[in-house]
Backbone as numpy.savetxt, mean C-alpha at the origin, in Angstrom:
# Nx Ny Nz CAx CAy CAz Cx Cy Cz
1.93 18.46 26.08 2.76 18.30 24.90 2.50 16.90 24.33
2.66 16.90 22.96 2.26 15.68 22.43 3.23 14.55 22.33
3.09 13.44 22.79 4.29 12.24 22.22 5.54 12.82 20.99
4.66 12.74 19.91 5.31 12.79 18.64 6.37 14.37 18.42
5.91 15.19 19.09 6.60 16.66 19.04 7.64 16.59 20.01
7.71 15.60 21.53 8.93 15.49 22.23 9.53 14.62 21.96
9.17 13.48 21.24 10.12 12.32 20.78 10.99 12.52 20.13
12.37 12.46 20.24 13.56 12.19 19.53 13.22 11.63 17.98
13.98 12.49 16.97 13.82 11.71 15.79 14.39 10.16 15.46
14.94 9.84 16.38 14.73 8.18 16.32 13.96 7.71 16.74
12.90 8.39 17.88 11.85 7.46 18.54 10.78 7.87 17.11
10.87 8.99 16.46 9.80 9.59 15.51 10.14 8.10 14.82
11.49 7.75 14.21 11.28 6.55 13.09 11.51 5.75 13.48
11.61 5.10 14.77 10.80 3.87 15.31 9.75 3.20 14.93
8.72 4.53 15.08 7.29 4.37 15.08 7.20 4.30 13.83
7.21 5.12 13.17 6.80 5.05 11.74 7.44 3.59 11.13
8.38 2.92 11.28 8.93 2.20 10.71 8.04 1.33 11.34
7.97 0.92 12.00 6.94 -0.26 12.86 5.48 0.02 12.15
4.83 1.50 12.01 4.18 1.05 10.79 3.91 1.30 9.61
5.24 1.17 9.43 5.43 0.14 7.88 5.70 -1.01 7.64
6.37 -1.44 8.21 6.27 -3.20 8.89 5.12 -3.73 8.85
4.15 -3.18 9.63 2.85 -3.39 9.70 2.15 -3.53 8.68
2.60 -2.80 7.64 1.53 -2.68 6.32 1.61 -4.75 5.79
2.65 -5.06 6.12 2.67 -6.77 4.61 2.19 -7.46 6.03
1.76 -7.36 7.37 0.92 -8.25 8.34 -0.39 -8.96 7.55
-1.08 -8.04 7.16 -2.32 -8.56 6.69 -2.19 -9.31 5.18
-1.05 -9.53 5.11 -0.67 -10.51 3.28 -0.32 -11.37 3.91
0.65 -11.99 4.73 1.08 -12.81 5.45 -0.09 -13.43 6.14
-0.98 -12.24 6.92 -2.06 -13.27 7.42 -3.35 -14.08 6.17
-3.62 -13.07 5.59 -4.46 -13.69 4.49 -3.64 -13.01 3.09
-2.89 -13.84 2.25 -2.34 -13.54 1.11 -2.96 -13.13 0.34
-4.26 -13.68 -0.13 -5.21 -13.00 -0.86 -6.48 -11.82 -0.57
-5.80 -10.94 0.15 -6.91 -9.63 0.48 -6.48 -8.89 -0.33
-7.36 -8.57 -1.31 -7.24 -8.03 -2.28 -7.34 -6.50 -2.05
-8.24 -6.00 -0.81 -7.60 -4.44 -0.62 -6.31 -4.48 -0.22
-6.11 -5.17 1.00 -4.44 -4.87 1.32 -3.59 -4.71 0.32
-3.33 -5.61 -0.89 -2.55 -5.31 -2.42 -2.90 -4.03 -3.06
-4.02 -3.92 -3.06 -4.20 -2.91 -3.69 -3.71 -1.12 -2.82
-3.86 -1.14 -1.54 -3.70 0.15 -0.61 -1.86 0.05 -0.96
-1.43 -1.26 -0.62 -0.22 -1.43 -0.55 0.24 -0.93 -1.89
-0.33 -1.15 -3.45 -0.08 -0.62 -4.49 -0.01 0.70 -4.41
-0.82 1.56 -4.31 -1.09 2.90 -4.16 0.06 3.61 -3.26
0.71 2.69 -2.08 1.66 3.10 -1.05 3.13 2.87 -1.66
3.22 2.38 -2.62 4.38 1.96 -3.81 4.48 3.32 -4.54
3.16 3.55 -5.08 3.06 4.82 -5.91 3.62 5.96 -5.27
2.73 6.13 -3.99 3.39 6.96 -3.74 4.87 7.36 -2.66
5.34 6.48 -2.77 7.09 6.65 -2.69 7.95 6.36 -3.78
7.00 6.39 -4.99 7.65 6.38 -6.17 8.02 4.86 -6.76
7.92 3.94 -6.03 8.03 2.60 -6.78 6.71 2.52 -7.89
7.24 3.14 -8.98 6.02 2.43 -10.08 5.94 0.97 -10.58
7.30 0.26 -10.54 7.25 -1.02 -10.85 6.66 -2.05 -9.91
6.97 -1.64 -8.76 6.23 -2.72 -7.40 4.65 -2.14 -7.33
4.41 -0.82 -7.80 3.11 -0.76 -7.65 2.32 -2.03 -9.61
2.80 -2.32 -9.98 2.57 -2.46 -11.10 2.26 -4.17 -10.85
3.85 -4.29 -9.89 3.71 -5.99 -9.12 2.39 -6.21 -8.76
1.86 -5.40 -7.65 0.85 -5.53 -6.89 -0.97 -5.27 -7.46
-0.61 -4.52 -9.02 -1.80 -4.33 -9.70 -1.70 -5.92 -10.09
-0.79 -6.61 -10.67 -0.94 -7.76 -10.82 -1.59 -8.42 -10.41
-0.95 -8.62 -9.02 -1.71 -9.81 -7.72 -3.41 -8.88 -7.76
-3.48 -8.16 -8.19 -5.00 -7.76 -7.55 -5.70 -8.37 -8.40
-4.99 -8.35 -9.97 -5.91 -8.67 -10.77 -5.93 -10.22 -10.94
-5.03 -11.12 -10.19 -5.01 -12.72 -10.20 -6.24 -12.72 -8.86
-5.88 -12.15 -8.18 -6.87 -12.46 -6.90 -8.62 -12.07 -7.28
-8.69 -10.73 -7.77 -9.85 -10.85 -8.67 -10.62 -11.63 -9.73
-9.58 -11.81 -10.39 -9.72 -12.78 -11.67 -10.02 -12.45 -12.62
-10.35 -10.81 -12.89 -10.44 -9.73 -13.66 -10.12 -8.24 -13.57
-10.28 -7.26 -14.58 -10.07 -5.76 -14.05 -10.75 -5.06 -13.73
-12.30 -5.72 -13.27 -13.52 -4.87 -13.04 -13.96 -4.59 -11.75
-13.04 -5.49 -10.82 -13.25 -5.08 -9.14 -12.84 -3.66 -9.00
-13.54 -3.02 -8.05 -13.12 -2.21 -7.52 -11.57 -1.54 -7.30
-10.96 -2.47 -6.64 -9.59 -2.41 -5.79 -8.78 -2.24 -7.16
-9.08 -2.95 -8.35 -8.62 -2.98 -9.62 -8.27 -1.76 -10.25
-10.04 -1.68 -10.44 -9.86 -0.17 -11.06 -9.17 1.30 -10.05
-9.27 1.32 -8.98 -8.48 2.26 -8.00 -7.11 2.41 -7.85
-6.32 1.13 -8.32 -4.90 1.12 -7.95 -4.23 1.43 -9.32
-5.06 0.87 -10.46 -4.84 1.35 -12.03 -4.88 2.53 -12.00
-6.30 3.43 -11.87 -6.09 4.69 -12.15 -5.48 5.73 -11.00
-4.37 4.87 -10.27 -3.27 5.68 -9.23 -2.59 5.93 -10.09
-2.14 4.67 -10.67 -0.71 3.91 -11.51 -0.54 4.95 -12.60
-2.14 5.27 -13.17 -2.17 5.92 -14.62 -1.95 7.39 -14.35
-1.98 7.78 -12.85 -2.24 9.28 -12.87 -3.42 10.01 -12.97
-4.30 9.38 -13.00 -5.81 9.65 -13.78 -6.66 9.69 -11.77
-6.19 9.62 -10.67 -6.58 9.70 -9.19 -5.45 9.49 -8.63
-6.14 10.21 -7.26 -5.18 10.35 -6.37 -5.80 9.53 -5.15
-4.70 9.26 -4.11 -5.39 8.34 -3.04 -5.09 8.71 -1.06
């Protein structure tokens, strides 16, 4: 039997919560990783924060220094609806 299928639904959101916690480690360790903002954007999107995903298109595009990186264009066309991630 697997961990996750006998674990108590508090041990289920333990875990999960620990990683989500986990996700702002790598901003804290290097503030400017511009994938981490950007995955983290997309992870806004989809729990429905469009405004914090909008925060975080920001920081991608200060950390880039334009809208032509990659991470740029991927978290925009989450934002726009135009991809999925």
């Amino acid at each position: 039997m697997s961990p996750t299928t006998s674990a108590t639904p508090t041990a289920r959101w333990a875990t999960t919560s620990s990683r989500r916690s986990g996700t702002k480690r790598p901003c804290k360790a290097d503030p400017n990783h511009v994938r981490t903002w950007s995955y983290y954007g997309m992870w806004q999107m989809e729990q429905g924060n469009r405004l914090k995903a909008l925060e975080d298109l920001q920081k991608v595009q200060l950390i880039c220094g334009n809208t032509s990186c990659e991470e740029y264009r991927q978290l925009k066309a989450v934002i726009d609806g135009t991809a999925t991630y």
